[in-house]
N, C-alpha and C positions, 0 to 999 in steps of 0.2 A: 569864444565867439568864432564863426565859422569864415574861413576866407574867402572872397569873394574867387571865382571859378566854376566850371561847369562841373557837377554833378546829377546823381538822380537821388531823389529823396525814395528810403527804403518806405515803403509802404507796408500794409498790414499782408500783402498777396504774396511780396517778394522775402519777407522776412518768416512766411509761411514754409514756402518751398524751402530755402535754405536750412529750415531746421529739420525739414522732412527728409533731406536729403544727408543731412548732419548725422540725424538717428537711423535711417538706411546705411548708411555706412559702418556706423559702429556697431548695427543689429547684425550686417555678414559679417564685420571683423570676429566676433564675440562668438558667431556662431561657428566659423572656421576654426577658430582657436578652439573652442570646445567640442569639436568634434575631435578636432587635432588630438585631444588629450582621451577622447574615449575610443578612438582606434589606436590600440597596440598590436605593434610587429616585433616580433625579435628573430633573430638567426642565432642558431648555436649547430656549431657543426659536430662528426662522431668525435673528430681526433682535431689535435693540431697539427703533429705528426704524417707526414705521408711521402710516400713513393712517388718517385716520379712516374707517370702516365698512369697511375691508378684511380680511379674514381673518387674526387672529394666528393665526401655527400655530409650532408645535413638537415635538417629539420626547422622549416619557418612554422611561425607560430604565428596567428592571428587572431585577438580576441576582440569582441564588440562591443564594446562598452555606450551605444550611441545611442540607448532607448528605442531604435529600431531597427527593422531585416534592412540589410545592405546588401548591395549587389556588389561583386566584384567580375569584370568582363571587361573584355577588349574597347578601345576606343582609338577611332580611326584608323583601324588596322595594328594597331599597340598591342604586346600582350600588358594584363595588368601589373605582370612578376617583371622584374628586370634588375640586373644587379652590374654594379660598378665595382670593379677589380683593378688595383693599382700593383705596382710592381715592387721590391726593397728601395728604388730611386722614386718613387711616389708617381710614376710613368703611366696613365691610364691605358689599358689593355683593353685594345679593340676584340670583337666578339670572331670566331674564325666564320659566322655564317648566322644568319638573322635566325632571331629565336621561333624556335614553335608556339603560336596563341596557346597558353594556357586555357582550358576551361573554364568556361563562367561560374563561379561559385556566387551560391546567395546563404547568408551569413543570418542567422536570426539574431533576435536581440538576445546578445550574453552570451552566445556560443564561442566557443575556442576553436578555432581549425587549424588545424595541423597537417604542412603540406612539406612531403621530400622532396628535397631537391640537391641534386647534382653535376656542382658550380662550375668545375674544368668541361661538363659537359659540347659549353659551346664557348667559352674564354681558354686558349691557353697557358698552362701554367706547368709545362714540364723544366722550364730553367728552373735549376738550383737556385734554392732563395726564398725571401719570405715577404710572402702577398698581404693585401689585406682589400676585403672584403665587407661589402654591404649592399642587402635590398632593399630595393625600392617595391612599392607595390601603390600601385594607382587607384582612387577611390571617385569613380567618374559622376557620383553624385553631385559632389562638391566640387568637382576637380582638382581635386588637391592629388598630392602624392606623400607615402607617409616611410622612411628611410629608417632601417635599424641598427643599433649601434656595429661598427668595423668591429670587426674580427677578423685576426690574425691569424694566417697560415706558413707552415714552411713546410717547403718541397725537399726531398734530400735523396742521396742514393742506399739501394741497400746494398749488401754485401753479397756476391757474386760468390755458386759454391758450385757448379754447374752450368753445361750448355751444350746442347747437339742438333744438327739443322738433320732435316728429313726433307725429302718430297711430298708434294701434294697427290696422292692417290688418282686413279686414275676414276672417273666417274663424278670427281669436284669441279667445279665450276672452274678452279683454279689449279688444275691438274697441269703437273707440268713445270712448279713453279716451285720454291724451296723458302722455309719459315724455320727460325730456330726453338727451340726450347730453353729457356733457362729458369734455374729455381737462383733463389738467393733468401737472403735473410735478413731482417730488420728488427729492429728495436721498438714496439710503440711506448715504452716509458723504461723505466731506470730497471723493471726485471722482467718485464712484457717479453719476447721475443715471438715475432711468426714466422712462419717457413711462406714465399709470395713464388710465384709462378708469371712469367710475362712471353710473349709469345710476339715475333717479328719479324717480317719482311726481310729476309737473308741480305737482296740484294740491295732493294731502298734503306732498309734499314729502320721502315716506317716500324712503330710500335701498335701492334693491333690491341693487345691484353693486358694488365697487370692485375691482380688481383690477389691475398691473403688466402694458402690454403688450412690455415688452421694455429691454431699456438704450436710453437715448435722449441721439446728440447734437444738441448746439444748434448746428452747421453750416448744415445745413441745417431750417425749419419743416416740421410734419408736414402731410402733403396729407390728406384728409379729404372724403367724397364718401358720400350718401344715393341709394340705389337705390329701384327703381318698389315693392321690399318693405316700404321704412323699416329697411332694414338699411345697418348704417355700415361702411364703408371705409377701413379708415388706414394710409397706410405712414409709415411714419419711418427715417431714420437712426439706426442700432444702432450703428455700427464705422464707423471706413476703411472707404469702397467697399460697405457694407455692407447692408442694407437689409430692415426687415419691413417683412409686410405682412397686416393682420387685417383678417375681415369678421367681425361682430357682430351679431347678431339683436335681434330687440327684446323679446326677455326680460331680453338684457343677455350669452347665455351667448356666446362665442366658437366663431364656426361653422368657419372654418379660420384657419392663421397659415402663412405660407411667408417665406422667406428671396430673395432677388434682392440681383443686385451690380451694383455699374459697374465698365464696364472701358471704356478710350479715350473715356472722355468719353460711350460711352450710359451715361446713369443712367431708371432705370426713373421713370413717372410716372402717375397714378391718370387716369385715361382717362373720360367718358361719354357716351352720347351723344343726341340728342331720345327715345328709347324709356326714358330711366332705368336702363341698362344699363352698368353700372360694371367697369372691370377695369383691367389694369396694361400698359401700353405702356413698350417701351424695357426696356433693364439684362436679367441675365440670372440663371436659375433658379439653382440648386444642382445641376442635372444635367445643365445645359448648362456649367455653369463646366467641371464634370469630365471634359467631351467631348473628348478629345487633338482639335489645331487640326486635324488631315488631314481627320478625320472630320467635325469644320463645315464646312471649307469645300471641300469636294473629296465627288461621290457616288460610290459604286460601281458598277462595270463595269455588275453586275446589276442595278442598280435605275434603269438605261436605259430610256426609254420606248420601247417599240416601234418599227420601224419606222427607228432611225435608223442609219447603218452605224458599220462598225466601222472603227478606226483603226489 
């Protein structure tokens, strides 16, 4: 029996709405949730391993699972990529500079995209120690946003084996002004080893460069030579027999890299001479290896100099 008090009797109108509003609700929850599960993101980066002020880079993946094309594009000025980076105290790490809009990507139904990206870019993360890392990427259809599992980083130093400051030439924007060079050496796994190059600000001490120039053994030390440019010269052992060989500019960027081998005991070696004139004596290219032996060492009939008779 009902008590006496003011109510309103549910009628056939209001107990209409309520349920239309009942099944609207659970019709967006079901359909969030299910979109939820057929947009996949993941992050996997190259290494775990890395140098300090070197490029983390890695590879997001995005597949569509939604039955149809999506768009993926900015919203209100948002880009749709964005990632959260904690520190080893779980300390959120502000961005040093608002990110660049990503380009709009439209996704077909079932397609995978696959987009690089690299995370110190615009988060710092030269302290020693180990980050961890996850994106976000925003799906303005829905508005939702869809976050991929944390992945772990550690930042560490490598091994210092060299270093020499130069001036900035004259004719550079920044002529006048002194950067150092250093190589050192790292480990990327338990027999990995590379030979890294990083390039810095003498007197800030900012770091402009770090970058891997190649596998490097400890056979032999790497040869290393400054031209009349203040451009540096490295070769090192890569492999067996093996051999790069980088020239660097004094921005830091890498102006070429080429390969050279030993065979019978020539091994190539960095060469220069009173004019500051650097280059690679000894050992051989990559398209002299491939040269069948006839054609080393034996010329053609045709490519006789004139004049001499014939046999």
């Amino acid at each position: 029996m009902l008590k006496p008090g003011n109510y309103e009797p549910l009628n056939s109108s209001n107990a209409m709405k309520s349920v239309s509003a009942l099944l609207l609700l659970l019709l967006t929850f079901f359909a969030v949730e299910r979109a939820n599960a057929q947009i996949q993101v993941d992050l996997e980066l190259d290494r775990k391993l890395w140098v300090q002020h070197e490029p983390i880079t890695g590879e997001l993946t995005i597949v569509n699972r939604a039955g149809q094309d999506v768009i993926l594009g900015d919203t209100d000025g948002m880009s749709w990529l964005d990632f959260s980076v904690t520190d080893g105290r779980g300390y959120l790490i502000t961005p040093v500079r608002n990110h660049l809009n990503e380009r709009p990507i439209v996704l077909s139904a079932g397609q995978t995209y696959k987009h690089d990206v690299t995370i110190n870019k615009y988060y710092p993360m030269a302290t020693i120690g180990v980050y961890r890392v996850k994106a976000t990427v925003t799906f303005p259809q829905i508005n939702r946003v869809f976050q991929t599992p944390v992945v772990s980083v550690q930042v560490t130093q490598g091994q210092p084996i060299w270093s020499q400051i130069v001036g900035v030439p004259q004719g550079h924007p920044k002529a006048g002004t002194y950067r150092e060079y250093s190589l050192m050496t790292f480990y990327h796994g338990a027999r990995s080893k590379a030979l890294y190059f990083s390039l810095k600000d003498s007197d800030s001490g900012m770091v402009y460069k770090t970058y891997p120039l190649g596998d490097y053994m400890t056979v032999r030390p790497p040869q290393h030579a400054i031209d009349q440019q203040n451009r540096l010269h490295v070769l090192h052992m890569s492999g067996p027999q093996r051999y790069k060989y980088s020239i660097i500019g004094v921005d830091g960027d890498p102006i070429s890299q080429q390969t050279f081998f030993e065979k019978n005991g020539n091994r190539p070696e960095i060469k220069s001479n009173d004019f500051g004139e650097v280059a690679v004596s000894g050992g051989f290219t990559e398209s002299e290896m491939e040269t069948p032996y006839e054609e080393a060492e034996f010329r053609r009939l045709s490519e006789r100099p004139p004049g001499l008779p014939n046999f």
